[in-house]
N, C-alpha and C positions, 0 to 999 in steps of 0.2 A: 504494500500500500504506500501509496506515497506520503510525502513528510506532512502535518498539520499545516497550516499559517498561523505565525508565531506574532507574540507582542512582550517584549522587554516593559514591564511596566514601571510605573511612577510608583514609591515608596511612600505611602501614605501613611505608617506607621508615626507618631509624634512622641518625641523627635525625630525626623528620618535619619534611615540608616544610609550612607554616602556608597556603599558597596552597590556591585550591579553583578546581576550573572550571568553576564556576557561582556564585555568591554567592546569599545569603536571596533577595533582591527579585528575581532571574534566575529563580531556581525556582521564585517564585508566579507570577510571571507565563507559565512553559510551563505548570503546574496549571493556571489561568484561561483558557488554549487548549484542555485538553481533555487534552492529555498528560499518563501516569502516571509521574510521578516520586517517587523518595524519595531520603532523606537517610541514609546510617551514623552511628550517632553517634561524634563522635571529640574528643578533649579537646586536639587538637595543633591546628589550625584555628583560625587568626584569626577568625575567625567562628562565635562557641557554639552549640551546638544550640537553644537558647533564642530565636538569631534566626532559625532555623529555622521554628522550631514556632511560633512567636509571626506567622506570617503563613502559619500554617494547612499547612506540609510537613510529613510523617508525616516520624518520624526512626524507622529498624527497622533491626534490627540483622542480621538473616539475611533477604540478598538475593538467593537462591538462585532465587527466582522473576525475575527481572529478564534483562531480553536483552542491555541495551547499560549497560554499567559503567564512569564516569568517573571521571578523577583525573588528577594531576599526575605524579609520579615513578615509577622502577619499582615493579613489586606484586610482595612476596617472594614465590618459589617456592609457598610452601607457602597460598598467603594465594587465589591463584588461580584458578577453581571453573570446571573443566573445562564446554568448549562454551559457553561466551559468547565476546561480541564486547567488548573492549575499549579504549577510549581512554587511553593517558598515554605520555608523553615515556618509550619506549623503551633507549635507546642501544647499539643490536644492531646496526642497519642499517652502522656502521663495523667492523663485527668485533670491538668493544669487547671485550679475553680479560676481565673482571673480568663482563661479562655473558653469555659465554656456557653458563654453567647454565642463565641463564632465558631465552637461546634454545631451550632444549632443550625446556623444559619447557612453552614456547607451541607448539609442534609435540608433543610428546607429551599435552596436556591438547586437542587438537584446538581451541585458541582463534582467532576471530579478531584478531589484532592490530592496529592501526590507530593507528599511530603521530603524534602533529601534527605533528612535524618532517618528515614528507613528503605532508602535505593541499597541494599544490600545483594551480595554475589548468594550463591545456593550454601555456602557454609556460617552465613550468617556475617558477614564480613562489610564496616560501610564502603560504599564505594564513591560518596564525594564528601566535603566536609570541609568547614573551616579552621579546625582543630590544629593546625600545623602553625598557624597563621596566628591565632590565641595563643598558642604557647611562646613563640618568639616575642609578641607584644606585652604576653603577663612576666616574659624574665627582664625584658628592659624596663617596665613599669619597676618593676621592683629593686632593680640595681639605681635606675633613678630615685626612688624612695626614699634607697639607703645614701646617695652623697645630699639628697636634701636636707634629711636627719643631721647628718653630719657634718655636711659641708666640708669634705674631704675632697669632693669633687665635681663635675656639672656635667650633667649628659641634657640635650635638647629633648624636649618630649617628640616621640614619632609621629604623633597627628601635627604636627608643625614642622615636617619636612617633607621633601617633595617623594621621595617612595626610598626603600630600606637602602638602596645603595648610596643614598646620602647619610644615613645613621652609619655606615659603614668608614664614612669619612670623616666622622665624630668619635668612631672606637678606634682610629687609627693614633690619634691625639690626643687620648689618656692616656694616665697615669693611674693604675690601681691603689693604692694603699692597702695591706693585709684583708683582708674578707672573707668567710668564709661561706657559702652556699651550698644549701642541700637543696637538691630537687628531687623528685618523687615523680615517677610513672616514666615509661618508656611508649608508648605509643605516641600518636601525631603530634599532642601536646606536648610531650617530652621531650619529644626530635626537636620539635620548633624551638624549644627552651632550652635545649642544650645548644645548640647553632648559633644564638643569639651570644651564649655566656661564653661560647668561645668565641666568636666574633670580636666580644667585647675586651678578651683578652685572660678570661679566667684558662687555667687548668685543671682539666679534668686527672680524677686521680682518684681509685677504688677507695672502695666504702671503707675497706679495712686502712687504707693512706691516710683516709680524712681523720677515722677516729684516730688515729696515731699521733693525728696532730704534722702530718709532711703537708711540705708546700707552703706558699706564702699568700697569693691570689686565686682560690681555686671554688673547686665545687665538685660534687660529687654526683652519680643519678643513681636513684635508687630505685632494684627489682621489690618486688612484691616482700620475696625471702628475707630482704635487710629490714623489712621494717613493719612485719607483720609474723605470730610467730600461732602453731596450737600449744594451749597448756600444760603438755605433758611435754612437750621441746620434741616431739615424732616428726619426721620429712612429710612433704605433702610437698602437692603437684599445682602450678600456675589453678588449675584447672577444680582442682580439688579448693582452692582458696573463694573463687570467683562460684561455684556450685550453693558454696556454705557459707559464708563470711561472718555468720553471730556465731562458730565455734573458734575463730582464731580472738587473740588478744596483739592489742599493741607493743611493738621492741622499739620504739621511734626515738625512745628517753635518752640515749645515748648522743643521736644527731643531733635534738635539742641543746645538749649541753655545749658540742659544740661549733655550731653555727649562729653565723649573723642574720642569716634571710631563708629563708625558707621559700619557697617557691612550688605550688601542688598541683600537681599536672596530673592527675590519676584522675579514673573512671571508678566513680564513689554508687555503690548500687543500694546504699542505704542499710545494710546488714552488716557489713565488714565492720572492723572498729575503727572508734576517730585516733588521729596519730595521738592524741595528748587530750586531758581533762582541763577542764578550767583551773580545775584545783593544782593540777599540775604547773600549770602557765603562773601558778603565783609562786612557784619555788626557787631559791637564789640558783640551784644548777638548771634554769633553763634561761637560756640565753641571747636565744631570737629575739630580733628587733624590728624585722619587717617579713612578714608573710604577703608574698605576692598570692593568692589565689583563684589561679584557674579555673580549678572545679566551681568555686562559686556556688557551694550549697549552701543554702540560707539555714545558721543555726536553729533549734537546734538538731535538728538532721543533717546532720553537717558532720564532714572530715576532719577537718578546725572548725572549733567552738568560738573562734572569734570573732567569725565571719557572720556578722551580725544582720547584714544587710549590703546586697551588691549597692557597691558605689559608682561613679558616673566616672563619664571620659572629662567632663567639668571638673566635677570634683572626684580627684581619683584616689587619695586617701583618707581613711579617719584613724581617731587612735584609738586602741583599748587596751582598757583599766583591769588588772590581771585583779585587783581588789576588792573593787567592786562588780567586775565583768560588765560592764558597759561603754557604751561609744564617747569619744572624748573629742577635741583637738586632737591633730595631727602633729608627730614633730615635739612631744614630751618628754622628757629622759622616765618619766616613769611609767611611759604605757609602751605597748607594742603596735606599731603601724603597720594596718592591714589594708592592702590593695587588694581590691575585689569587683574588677568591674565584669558586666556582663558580657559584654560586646565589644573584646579587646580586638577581635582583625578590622573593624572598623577602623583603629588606628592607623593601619596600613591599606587602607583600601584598594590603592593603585594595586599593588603587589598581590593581595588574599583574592582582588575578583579576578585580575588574567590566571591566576593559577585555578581557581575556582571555574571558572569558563572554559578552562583547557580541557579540564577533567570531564567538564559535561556534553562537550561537545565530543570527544573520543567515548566513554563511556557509556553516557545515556541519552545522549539525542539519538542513536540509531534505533533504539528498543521502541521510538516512536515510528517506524519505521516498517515493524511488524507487526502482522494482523494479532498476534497473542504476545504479550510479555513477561514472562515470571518477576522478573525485576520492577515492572512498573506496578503491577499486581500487586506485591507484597507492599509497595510503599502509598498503596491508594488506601486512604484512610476510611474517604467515600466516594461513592459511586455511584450516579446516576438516583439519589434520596436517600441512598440506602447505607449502612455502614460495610467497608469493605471485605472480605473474606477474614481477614485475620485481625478487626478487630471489631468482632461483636462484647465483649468487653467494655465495651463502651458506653452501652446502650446506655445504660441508668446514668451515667453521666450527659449524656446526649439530650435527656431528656430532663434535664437539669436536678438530677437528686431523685427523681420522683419514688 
């Protein structure tokens, strides 16, 4: 079957999100394929309409003709145009209560939804994502954190440069001073976190280095093994951990003691244990000063317990009171600074949407292509009213509690 007619749309989400997912030079080249696409014009987008049009995409404003509607964040209620199929990051499939209106409302507008956070391969695997992109922006927010604390050093914030190879000419021209960083989780967000802290100039150097006390500017990353243990000290498998997680307890005590920033890049499924207690965080051997977090679960379901409340790309830290456990000023000698924004590759737009666009356009724009897709299937949340194969689960939430 041949491809839909496509519409990149306008981010109506407030505040909008500046990411696109597709970029200028993505969309002339599915044009030069033969594919009908267009562009909404929108003035929130890192990228002007100007370089749209300037390589020949129609920029049109009423997209009412178009089959498959793309974008980044939710599309408000009223913004949504009954019987199409659309693409953007969701946040329904958890029962998220702050979405369930516009659950309702993809099932009463007969859409199809097709969420990326569940474009998955057959072994359960994501297959697009901006996790890569989040973890590079949550380990600069954080090493930024710590020279504002301290004023040992100045890094530019990356929404105030022009895309990461300019941040790369700003880690070329520091100078470190001692620090020491632990990071947590190896997948996307780990990778991007760890790339960013070598970039910046840290050394990397095993878990058993770190606690040793080697090294002068460094950081360490941590598997699951270093920092999650079961009670009786038995081996257990990646697999065995991620199955069960309310039988393992925390070993994390040790990195706390001795590191300066913490940085969490792990995939928190809400059962496993949090690295550290509150009650912990008020103890003189724990030694963290700034927790960049990634994961970004809102205490107290949460990984870190400090993580009170995602903060903004405006304001991207606050501080907390290991005393009281509460939100403070930023920048106190007696609280710990927690960066916790939600929508960190937003910081990097340019960079997270062409790599973002690359993957979609290799990956899943062909599955639009065929008459049946398992891959588009699994990530259709709804369906022509209906909820989709894999998640009738939802119902009672769909229907608001009832």
């Amino acid at each position: 079957m041949p491809y839909p007619t496509i519409a990149v749309i306008r981010e109506g989400k407030v505040p909008p999100d500046s990411r696109v997912p597709l970029t200028p030079e993505q969309v002339a080249e599915l044009k030069s394929r033969g594919i009908d696409i267009v562009v909404q014009p929108s003035e929130g987008r890192v990228f002007k309409d100007s370089e749209y049009a300037d390589l020949g995409v129609p920029i049109v404003e009423d997209i009412n003709d178009r089959e498959l509607l793309l974008g980044v964040k939710e599309v408000p209620i009223d913004q949504l145009i009954p019987g199409k199929t659309y693409c953007f990051f969701a946040h329904v499939a958890k029962e998220q209560p702050y979405n369930q209106k516009l659950m309702r409302a993809l099932l009463d507008k007969g859409i199809r939804m097709i969420d990326y956070e569940y474009l998955t391969d057959d072994r359960g695997r994501r297959l697009i994502a901006f996790g890569y992109w989040a973890g590079m922006v949550g380990a600069h927010n954080a090493i930024w954190t710590y020279g504002n604390r301290t004023g040992a050093f100045f890094l530019p914030r990356l929404k105030d440069l022009f895309d990461y190879e300019a941040a790369k000419e700003a880690y070329a021209k520091l100078e470190l001073p001692p620090i020491r960083v632990v990071l947590t989780g190896t997948g996307r967000v780990g990778k991007g976190a760890a790339q960013v802290l070598t970039d910046i100039g840290f050394e990397k150097v095993t878990p058993e280095d770190y606690l040793d006390g080697k090294g002068k500017s460094v950081f360490t990353q941590l598997k699951v093994k270093d920092y999650a243990a079961l009670p009786n000290g038995e081996d257990f498998t990646k697999q065995e951990f991620y199955a069960d997680g309310e039988a393992f307890i925390s070993k994390f005590a040790p990195f706390a003691a001795m590191s300066d920033v913490f940085v969490n890049g792990i995939f928190w499924d809400g059962k496993a244990p949090a690295f550290f207690t509150k009650e912990e965080m008020k103890g003189d051997d724990f030694r963290i000063k700034v927790i960049g977090d990634v994961t970004c679960d809102i205490a107290p379901a949460a990984s870190v317990p400090s993580t009170l409340y995602a903060s903004t790309i405006a304001e991207p830290v606050f501080g907390y009171d290991p005393q009281t456990g509460k939100a403070t000023d930023a920048y106190r000698d007696d609280c710990i600074d927690v960066m916790s924004i939600d929508n960190l590759p937003s910081e990097l737009p340019r960079d997270a949407s062409a790599a973002f666009g690359a993957t979609f356009i290799k990956k899943i724009l062909p599955e639009f292509e065929k008459d049946q897709s398992d891959i588009l299937d699994r990530a259709s949340i709804t369906v022509g009213g209906e909820l989709g194969p894999k998640y009738g689960y939802l119902e009672s939430y769909s229907k608001g509690g009832e």
